[in-house]
C-alpha positions as YAML, in Angstrom:
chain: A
units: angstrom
residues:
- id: 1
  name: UNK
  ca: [65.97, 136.75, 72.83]
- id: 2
  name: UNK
  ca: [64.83, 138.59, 76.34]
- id: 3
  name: UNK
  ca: [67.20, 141.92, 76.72]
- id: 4
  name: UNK
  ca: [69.13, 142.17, 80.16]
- id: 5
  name: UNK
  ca: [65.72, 144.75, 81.05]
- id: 6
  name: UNK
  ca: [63.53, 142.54, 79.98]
- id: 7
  name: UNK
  ca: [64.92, 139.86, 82.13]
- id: 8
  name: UNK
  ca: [65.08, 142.58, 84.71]
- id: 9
  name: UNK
  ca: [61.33, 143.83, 84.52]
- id: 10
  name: UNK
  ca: [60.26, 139.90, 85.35]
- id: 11
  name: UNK
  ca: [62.09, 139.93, 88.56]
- id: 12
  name: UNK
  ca: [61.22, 141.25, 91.80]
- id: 13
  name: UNK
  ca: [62.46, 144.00, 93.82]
- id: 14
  name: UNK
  ca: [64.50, 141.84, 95.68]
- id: 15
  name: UNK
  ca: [66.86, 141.36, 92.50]
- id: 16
  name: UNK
  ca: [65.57, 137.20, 92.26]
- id: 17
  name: UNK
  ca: [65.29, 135.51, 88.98]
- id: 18
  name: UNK
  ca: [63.68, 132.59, 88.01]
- id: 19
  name: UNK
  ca: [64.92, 129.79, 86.73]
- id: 20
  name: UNK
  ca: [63.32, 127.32, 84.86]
- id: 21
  name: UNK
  ca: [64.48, 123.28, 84.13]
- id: 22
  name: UNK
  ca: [62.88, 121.19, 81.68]
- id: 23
  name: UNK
  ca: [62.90, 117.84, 83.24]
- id: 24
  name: UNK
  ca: [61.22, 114.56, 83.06]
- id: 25
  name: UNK
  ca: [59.59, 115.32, 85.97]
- id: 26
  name: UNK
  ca: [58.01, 118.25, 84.55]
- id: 27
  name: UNK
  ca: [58.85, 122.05, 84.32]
- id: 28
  name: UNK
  ca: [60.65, 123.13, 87.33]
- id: 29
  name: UNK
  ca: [60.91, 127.00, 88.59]
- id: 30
  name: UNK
  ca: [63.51, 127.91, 90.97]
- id: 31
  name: UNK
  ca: [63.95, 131.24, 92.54]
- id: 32
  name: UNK
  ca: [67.77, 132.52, 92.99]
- id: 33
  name: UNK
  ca: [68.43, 135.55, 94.65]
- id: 34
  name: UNK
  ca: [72.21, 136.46, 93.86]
- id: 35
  name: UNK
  ca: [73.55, 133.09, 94.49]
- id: 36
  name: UNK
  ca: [71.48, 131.95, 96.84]
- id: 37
  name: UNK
  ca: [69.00, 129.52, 95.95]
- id: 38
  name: UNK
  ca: [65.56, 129.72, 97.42]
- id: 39
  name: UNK
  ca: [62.56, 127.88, 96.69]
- id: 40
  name: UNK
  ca: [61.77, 125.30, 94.08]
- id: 41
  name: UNK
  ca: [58.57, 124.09, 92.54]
- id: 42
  name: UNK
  ca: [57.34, 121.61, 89.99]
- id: 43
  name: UNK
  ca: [55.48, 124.31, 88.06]
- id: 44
  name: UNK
  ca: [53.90, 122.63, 85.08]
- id: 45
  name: UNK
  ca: [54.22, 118.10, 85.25]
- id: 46
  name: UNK
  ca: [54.87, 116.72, 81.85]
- id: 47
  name: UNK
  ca: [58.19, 115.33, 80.47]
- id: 48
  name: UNK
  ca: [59.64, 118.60, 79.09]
- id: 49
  name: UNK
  ca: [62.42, 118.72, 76.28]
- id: 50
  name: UNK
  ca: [63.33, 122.02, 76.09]
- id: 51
  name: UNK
  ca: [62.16, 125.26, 77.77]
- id: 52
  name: UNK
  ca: [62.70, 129.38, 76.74]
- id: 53
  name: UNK
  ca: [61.65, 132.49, 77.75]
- id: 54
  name: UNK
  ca: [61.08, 135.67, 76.37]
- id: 55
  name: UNK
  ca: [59.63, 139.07, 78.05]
- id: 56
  name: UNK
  ca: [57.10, 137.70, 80.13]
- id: 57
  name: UNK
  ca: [56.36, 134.53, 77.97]
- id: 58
  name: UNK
  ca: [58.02, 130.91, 79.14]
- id: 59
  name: UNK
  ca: [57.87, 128.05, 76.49]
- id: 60
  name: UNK
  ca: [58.19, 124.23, 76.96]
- id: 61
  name: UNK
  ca: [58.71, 121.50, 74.47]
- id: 62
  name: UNK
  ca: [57.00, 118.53, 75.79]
- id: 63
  name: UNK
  ca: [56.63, 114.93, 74.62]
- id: 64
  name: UNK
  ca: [52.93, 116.33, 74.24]
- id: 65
  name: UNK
  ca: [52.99, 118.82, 72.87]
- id: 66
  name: UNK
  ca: [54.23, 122.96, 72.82]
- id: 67
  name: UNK
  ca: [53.10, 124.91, 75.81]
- id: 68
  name: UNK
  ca: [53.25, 128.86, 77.04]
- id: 69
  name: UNK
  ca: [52.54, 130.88, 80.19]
- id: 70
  name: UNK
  ca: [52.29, 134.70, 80.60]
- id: 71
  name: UNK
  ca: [54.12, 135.57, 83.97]
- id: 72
  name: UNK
  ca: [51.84, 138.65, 83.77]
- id: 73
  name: UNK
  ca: [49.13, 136.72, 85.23]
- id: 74
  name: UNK
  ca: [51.36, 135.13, 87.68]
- id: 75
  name: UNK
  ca: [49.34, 135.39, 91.59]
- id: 76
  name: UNK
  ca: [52.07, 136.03, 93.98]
- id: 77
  name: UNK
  ca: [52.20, 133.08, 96.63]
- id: 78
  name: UNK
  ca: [54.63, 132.24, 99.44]
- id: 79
  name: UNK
  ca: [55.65, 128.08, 98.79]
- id: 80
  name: UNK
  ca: [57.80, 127.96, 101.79]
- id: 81
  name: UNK
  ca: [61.26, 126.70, 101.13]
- id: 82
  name: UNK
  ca: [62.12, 123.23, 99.29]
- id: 83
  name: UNK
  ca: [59.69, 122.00, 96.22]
- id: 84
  name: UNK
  ca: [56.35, 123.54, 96.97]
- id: 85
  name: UNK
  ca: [52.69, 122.31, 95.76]
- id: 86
  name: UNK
  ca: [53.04, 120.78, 91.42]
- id: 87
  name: UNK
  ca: [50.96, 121.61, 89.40]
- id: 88
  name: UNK
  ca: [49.66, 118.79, 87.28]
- id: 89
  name: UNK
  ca: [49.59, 118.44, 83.61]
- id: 90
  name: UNK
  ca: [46.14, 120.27, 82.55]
- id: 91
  name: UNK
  ca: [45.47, 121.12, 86.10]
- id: 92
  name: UNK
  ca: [45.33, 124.70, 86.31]
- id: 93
  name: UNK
  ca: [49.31, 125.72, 86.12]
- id: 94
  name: UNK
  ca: [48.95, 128.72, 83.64]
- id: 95
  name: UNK
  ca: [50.74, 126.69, 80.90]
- id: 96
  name: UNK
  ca: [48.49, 126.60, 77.66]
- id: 97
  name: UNK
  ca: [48.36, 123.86, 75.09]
- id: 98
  name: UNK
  ca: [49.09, 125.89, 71.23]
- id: 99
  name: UNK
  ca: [48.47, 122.63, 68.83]
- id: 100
  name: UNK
  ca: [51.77, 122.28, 67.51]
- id: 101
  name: UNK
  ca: [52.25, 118.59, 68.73]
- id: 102
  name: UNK
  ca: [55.29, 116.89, 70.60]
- id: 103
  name: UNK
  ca: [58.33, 118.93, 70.33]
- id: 104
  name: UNK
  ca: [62.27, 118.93, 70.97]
- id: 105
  name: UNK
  ca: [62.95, 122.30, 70.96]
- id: 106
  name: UNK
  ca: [61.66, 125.98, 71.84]
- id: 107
  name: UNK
  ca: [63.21, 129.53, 71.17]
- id: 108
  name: UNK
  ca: [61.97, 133.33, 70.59]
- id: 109
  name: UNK
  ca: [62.55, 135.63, 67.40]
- id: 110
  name: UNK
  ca: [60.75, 139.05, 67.02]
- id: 111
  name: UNK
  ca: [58.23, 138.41, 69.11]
- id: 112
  name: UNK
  ca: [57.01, 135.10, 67.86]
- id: 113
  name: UNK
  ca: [57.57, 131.68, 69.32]
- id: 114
  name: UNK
  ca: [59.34, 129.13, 67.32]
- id: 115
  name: UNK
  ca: [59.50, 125.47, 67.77]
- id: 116
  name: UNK
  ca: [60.93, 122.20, 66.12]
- id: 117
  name: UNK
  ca: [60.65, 118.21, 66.31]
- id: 118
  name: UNK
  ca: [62.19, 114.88, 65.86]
- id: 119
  name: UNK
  ca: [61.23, 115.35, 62.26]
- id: 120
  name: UNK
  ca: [62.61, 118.48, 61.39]
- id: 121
  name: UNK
  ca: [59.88, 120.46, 61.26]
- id: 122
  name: UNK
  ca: [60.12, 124.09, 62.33]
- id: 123
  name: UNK
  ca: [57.30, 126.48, 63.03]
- id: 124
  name: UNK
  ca: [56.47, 130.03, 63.67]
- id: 125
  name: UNK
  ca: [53.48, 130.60, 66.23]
- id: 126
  name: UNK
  ca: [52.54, 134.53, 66.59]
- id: 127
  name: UNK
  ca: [51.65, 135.34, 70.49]
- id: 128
  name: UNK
  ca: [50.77, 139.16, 69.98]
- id: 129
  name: UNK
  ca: [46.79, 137.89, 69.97]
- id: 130
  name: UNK
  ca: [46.91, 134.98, 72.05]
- id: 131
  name: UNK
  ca: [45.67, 134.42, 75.92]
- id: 132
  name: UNK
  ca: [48.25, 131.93, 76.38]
- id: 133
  name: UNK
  ca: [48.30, 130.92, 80.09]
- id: 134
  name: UNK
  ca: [44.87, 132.50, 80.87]
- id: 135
  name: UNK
  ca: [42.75, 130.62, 83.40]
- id: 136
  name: UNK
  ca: [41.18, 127.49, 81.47]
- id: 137
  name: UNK
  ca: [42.12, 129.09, 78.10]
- id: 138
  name: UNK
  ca: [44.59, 127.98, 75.20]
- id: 139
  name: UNK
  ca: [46.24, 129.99, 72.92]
- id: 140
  name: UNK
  ca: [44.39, 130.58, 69.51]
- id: 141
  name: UNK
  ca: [46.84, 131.44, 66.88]
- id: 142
  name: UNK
  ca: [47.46, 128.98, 64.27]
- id: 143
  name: UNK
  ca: [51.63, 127.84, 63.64]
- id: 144
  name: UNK
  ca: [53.42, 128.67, 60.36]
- id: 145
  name: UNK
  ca: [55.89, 126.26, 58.46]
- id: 146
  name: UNK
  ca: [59.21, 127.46, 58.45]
- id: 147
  name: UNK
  ca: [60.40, 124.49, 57.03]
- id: 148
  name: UNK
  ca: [61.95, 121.45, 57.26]
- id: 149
  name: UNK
  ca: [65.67, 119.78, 58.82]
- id: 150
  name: UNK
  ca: [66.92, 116.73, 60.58]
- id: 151
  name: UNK
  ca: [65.92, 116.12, 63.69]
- id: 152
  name: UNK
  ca: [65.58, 120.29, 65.63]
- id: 153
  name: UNK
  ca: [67.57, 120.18, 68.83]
- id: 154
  name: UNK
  ca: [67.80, 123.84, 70.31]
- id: 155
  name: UNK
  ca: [66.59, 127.20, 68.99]
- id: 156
  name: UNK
  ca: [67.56, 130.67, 69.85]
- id: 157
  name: UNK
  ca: [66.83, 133.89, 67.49]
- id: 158
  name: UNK
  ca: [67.47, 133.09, 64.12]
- id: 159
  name: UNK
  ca: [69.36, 130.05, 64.38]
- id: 160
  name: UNK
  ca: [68.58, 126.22, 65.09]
- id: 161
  name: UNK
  ca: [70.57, 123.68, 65.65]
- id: 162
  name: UNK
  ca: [69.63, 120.41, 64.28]
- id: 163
  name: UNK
  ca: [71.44, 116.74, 63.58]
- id: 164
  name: UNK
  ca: [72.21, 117.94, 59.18]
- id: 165
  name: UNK
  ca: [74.14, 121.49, 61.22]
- id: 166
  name: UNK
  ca: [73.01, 124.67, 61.72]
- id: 167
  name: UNK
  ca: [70.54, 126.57, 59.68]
- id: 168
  name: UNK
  ca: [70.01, 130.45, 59.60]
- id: 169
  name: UNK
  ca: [65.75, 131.47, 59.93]
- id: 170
  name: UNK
  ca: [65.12, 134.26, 56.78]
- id: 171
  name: UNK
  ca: [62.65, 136.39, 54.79]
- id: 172
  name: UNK
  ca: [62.66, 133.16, 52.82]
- id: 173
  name: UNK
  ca: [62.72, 130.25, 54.92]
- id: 174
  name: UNK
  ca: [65.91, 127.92, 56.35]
- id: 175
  name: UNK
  ca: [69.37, 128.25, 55.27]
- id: 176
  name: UNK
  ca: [72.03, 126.34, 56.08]
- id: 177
  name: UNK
  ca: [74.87, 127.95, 57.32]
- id: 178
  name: UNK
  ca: [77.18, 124.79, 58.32]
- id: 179
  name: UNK
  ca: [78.63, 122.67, 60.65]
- id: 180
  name: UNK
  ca: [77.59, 119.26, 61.21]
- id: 181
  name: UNK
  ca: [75.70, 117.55, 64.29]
- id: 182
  name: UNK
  ca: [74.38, 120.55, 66.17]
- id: 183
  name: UNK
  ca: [73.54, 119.93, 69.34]
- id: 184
  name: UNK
  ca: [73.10, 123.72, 70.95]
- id: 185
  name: UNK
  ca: [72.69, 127.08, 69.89]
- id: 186
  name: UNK
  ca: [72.66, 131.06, 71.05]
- id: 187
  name: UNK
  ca: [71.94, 133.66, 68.99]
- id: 188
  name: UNK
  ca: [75.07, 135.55, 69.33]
- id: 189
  name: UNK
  ca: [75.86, 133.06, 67.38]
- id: 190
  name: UNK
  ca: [77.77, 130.43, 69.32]
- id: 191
  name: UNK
  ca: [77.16, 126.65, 68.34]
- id: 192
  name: UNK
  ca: [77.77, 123.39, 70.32]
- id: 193
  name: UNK
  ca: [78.65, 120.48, 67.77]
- id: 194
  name: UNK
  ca: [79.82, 117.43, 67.68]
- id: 195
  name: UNK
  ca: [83.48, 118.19, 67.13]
- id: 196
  name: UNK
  ca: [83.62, 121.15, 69.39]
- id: 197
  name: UNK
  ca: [81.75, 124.90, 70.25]
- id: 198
  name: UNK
  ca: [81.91, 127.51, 67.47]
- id: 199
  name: UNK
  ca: [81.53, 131.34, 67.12]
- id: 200
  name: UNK
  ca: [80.86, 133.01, 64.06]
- id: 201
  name: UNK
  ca: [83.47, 135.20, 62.77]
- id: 202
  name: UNK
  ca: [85.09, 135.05, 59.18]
- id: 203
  name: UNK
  ca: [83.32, 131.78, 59.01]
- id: 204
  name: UNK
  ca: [82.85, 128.96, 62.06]
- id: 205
  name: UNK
  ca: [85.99, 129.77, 64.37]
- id: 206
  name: UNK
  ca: [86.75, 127.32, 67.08]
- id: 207
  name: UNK
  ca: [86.62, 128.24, 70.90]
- id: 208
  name: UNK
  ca: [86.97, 124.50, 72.18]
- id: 209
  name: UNK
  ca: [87.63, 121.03, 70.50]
- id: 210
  name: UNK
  ca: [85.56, 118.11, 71.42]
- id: 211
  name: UNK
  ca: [82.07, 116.73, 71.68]
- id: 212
  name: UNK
  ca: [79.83, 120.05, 72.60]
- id: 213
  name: UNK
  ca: [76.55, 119.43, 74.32]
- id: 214
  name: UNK
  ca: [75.36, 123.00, 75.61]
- id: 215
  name: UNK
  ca: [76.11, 126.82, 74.83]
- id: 216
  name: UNK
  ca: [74.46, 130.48, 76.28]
- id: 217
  name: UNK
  ca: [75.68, 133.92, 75.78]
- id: 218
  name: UNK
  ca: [74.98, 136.90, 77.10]
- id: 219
  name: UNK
  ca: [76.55, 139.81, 75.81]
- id: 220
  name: UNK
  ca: [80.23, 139.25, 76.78]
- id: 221
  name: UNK
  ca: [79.39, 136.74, 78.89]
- id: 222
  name: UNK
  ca: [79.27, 133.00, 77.85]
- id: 223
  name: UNK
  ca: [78.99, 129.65, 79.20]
- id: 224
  name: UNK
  ca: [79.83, 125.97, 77.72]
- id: 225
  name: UNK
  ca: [79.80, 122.56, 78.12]
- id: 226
  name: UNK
  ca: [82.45, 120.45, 76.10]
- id: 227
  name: UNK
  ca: [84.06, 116.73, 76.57]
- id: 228
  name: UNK
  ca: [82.51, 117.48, 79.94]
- id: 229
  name: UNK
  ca: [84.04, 120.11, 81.08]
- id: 230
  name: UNK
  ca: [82.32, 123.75, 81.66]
- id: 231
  name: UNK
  ca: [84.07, 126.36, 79.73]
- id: 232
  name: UNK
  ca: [83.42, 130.33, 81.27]
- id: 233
  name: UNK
  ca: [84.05, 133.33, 79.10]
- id: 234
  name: UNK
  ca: [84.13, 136.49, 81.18]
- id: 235
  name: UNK
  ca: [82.63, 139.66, 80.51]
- id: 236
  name: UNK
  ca: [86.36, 141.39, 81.49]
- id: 237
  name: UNK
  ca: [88.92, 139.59, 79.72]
- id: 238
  name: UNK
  ca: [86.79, 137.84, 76.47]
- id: 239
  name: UNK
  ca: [88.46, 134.64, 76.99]
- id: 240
  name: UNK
  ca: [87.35, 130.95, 77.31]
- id: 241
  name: UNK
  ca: [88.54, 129.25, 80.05]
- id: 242
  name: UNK
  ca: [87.66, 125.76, 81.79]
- id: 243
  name: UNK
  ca: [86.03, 126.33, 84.99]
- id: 244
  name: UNK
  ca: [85.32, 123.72, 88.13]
- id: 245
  name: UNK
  ca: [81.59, 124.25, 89.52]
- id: 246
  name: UNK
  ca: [80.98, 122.45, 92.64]
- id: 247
  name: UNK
  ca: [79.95, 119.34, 91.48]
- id: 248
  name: UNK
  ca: [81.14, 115.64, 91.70]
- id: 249
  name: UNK
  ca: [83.68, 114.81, 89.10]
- id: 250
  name: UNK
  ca: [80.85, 112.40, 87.49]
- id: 251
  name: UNK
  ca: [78.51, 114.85, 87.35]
- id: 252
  name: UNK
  ca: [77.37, 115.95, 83.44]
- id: 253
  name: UNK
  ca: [75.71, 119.10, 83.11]
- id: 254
  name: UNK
  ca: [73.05, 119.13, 81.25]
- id: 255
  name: UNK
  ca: [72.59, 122.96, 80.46]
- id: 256
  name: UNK
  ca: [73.84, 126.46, 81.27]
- id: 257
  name: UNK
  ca: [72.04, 129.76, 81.41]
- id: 258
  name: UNK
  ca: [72.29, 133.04, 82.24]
- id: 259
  name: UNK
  ca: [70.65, 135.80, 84.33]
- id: 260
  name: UNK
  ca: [70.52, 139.54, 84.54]
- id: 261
  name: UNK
  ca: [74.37, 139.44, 86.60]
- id: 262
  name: UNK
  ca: [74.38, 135.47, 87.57]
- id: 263
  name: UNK
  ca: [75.81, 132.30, 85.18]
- id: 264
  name: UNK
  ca: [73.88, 129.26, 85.90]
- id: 265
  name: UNK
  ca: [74.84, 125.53, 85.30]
- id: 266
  name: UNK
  ca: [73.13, 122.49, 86.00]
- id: 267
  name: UNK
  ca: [73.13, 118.76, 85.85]
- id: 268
  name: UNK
  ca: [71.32, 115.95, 84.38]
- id: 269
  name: UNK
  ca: [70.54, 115.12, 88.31]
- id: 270
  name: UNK
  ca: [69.25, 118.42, 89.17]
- id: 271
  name: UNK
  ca: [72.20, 119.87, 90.73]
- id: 272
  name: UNK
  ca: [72.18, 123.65, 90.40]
- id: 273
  name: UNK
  ca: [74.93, 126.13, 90.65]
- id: 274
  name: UNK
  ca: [75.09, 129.37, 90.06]
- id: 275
  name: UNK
  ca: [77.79, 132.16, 90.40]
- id: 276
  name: UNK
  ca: [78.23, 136.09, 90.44]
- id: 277
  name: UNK
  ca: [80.77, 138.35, 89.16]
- id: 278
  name: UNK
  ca: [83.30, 138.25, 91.54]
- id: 279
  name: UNK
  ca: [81.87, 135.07, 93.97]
- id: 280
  name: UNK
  ca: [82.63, 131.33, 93.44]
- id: 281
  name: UNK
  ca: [80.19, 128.66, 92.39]
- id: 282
  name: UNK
  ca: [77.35, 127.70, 94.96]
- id: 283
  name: UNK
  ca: [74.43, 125.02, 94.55]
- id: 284
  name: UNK
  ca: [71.80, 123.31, 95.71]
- id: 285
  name: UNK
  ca: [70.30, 119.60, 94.70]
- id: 286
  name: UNK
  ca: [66.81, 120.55, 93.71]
- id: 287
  name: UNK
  ca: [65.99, 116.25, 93.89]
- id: 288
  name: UNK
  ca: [64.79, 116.51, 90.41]
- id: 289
  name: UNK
  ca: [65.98, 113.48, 87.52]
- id: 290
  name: UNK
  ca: [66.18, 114.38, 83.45]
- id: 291
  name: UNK
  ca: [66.97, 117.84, 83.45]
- id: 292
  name: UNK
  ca: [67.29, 118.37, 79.93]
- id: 293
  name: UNK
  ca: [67.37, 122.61, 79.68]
- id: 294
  name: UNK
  ca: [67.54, 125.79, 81.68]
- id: 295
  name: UNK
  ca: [66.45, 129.12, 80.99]
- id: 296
  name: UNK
  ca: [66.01, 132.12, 82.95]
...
């Protein structure tokens, strides 16, 4: 998991974050300065599952495959405002093919990036000697088995959530640590399941009942999605409480995130929203179908 510095170092000096979607259209990057959101790009096309980031790395789980850029060797350019110029799948985007085949789902844990299919197959892929993202380069390394689940839908640290619950990543392998149908997962840890979103405590405590499609944390700071609704915990008070973004009552969100000070939600239409301590909710329709995952 990025620290908050970590997620600060990768901005500019301007205080704007990235965001990035994983959409059918491809993988989406949208800067967001406060809570105003500024320009938008298509910056990888492919039909991405799930995307993380980490320090300077950003991951995407593709229906091709597993793919990583370095931001280090980011050019700075000026796209104007509104989507920008794509970058086509292969075509020179920065985003490097590693050989670990068509995914569902990407995370981070000490430095290594993790990913997991339709199978349940889990693997460990070590960047510290890659290129990844160089020009016309792929990343080297060769992926470790983890193990094997039911069908891997979200990663994050040491835990993944797949469709058997939630297992634990070890000296030893996977453990299963409960739950049943796991849909999402932070690393705090904070689970969203079928019957509802969970926090470890003196076991699996409940913070909302219902079908759970989408959890992020961080530190006190939380977000959900549950029987549609988006639940906020804030950083003040530790409580979970349903909150309205500014979005059509029909709208589902897809995915939440969170930035250095900002909470970010967004739909499965590309609506996004974001919101500052102490501000209410604004967005912007990005024009972008599928969204699938955010992370910033």
């Amino acid at each position: 998991m990025p620290t908050i510095d970590e997620k600060r170092v990768y901005t500019d000096a301007s205080d704007t974050e990235t965001v990035y979607l994983a959409s059918g259209l491809g993988v989406v990057s949208v800067s967001v300065s406060d809570d105003l959101i500024g320009e938008f790009r298509v910056a990888h096309r492919c039909r991405a599952r799930d995307v993380a980031t980490a320090g300077p790395y950003v991951a995407v789980a593709t229906d091709g495959g597993v793919l990583v850029h370095d931001r280090r060797g980011d050019a700075t350019t000026d796209a104007g405002d509104g989507a920008g110029a794509d970058a086509e799948e292969g075509g020179g985007s920065g985003f490097a093919a590693t050989g670990f085949g068509p995914a569902t789902a990407v995370g981070f844990r000490d430095g290594a990036l993790l990913a997991g299919d339709t199978d349940g197959r889990v693997g460990r892929f070590d960047l510290g000697d890659t290129e990844a993202g160089a020009a016309g380069g792929t990343a080297d390394a060769e992926w470790g088995d983890l193990g094997r689940v039911e069908a891997v839908r979200a990663i994050d640290g040491d835990f993944i959530a797949a469709a058997d619950g939630v297992h634990r990543i070890g000296d030893s392998g996977l453990r299963p640590v409960g739950l049943d149908d796991a849909r999402d997962v932070d690393a705090e840890p904070l689970v969203a399941a079928g019957s509802g979103v969970y926090k470890l405590g003196n076991g699996w405590m409940d913070v909302a009942s219902g079908s759970a499609t989408a959890v992020d944390a961080a530190g006190e700071r939380g977000a959900a999605v549950c029987n549609g609704d988006l639940y906020a915990r804030a950083a003040d008070a530790g409580e979970w409480t349903i909150t309205e973004p500014p979005f059509d009552g029909d709208a589902t969100v897809a995915a939440v995130a969170h930035g250095a000070a900002a909470t970010y939600a967004v739909t499965e239409a590309g609506r996004l929203a974001v919101r500052v301590p102490g501000g209410a909710w604004r967005d912007r329709n990005l024009g972008v179908r599928e969204v699938a995952a955010a992370a910033v």
